[in-house]
N, C-alpha and C positions, 0 to 999 in steps of 0.2 A: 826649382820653383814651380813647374809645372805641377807635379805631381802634388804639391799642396795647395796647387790653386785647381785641383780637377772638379770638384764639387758647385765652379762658379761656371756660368754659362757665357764662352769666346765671346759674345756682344758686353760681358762686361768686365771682362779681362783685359779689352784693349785701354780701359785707363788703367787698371795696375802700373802695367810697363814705364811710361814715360812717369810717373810718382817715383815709383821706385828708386829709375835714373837721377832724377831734378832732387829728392831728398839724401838719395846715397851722394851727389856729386856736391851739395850744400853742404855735407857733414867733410867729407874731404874738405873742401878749399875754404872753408870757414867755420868748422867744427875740431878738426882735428891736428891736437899739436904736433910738430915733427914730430916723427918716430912712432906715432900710437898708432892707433887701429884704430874701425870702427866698428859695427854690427850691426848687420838688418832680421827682423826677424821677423817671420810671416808666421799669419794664422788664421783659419781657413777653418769657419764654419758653414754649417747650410747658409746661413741668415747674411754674412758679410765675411769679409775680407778686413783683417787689422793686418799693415804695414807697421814696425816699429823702426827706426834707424837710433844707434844709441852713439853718440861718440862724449870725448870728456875735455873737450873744448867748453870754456864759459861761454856767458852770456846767452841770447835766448832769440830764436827765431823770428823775425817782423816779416811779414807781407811789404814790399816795397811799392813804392809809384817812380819806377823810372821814365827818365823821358823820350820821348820815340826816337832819340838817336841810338839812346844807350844802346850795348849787347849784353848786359847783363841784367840779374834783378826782378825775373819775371819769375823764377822757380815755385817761390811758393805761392804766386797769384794763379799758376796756371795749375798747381795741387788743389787749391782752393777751389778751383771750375772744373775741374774733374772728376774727385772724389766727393764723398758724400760726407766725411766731416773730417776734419785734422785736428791738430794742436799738439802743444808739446809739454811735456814730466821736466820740471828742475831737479836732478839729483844732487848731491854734495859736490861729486865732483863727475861736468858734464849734464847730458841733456838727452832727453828722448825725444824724437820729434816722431808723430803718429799718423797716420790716414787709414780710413776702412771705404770700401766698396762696396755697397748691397748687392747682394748674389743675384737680386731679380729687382728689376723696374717696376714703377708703379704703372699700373694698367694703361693710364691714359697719357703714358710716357713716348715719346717716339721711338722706335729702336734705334734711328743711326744718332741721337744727338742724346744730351746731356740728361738723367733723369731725376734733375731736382733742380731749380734754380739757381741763380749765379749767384757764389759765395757773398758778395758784398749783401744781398738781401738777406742771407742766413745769418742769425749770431750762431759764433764761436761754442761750441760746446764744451762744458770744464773740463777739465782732466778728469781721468778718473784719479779716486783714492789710493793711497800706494803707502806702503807702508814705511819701514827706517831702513828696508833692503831693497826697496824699491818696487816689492811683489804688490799687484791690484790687487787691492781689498774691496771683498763687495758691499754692496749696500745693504747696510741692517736691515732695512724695512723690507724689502723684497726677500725671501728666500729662492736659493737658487739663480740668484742673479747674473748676467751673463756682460759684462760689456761691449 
């Protein structure tokens, strides 16, 4: 993982890590049927970091509101407040769930804290396009399109 994530700068590497954990361990204990596997898959441009985790468990990711006794249920609230945008791909059989990290803060960003407001005031960005194998397709209009 290191060595794909060498092009982002350690101040914004330390959210990768605990995403990675909270969406690998979601795909485990509620993504994945006995006996299967799952897949994380990084990708590591100048510009951001896209996490994918894929497993072939149904159903589809929700953000919870647990209540302050619970121990569980915070995973993808706390993806949501650390990464710069998530969501997740319905395949036929199974699910993607996504997050990316921008390589660099906006200027008038703090270093030690968050560089983009708290998920609940962001909407949801769409999935990208994907084809009948599941490959991102870009968008016509753009050439060169990158997600």
């Amino acid at each position: 993982m290191q060595d794909a994530l060498r092009p982002t700068p350690p101040a914004r590497c330390r959210f990768l890590t605990p995403c990675v954990a909270l969406t690998a361990t979601n795909a485990l204990l509620h993504g994945v049927p006995p006996g299967r596997l799952f897949r994380v898959r990084i990708e590591a441009a100048e510009e951001e970091v896209r996490i994918e985790v894929r497993d072939s468990g149904p159903g589809r990711p929700t953000a919870q509101s647990p209540h302050t006794d619970s121990e569980n249920g915070r995973g993808l609230l706390l993806v949501g407040e650390l990464a710069d945008a998530w969501g997740d791909i319905e395949h036929t059989v199974g699910k993607t769930v996504w997050f990316t990290v921008k390589a660099t803060q906006p200027r008038d960003a703090p270093n030690d804290g968050p560089a983009r407001p708290p998920s609940r005031l962001r909407p949801r960005p769409a999935p990208p396009r994907r084809d009948h194998r599941g490959d991102e397709l870009g968008d016509p209009h753009l050439s060169g399109h990158h997600p």
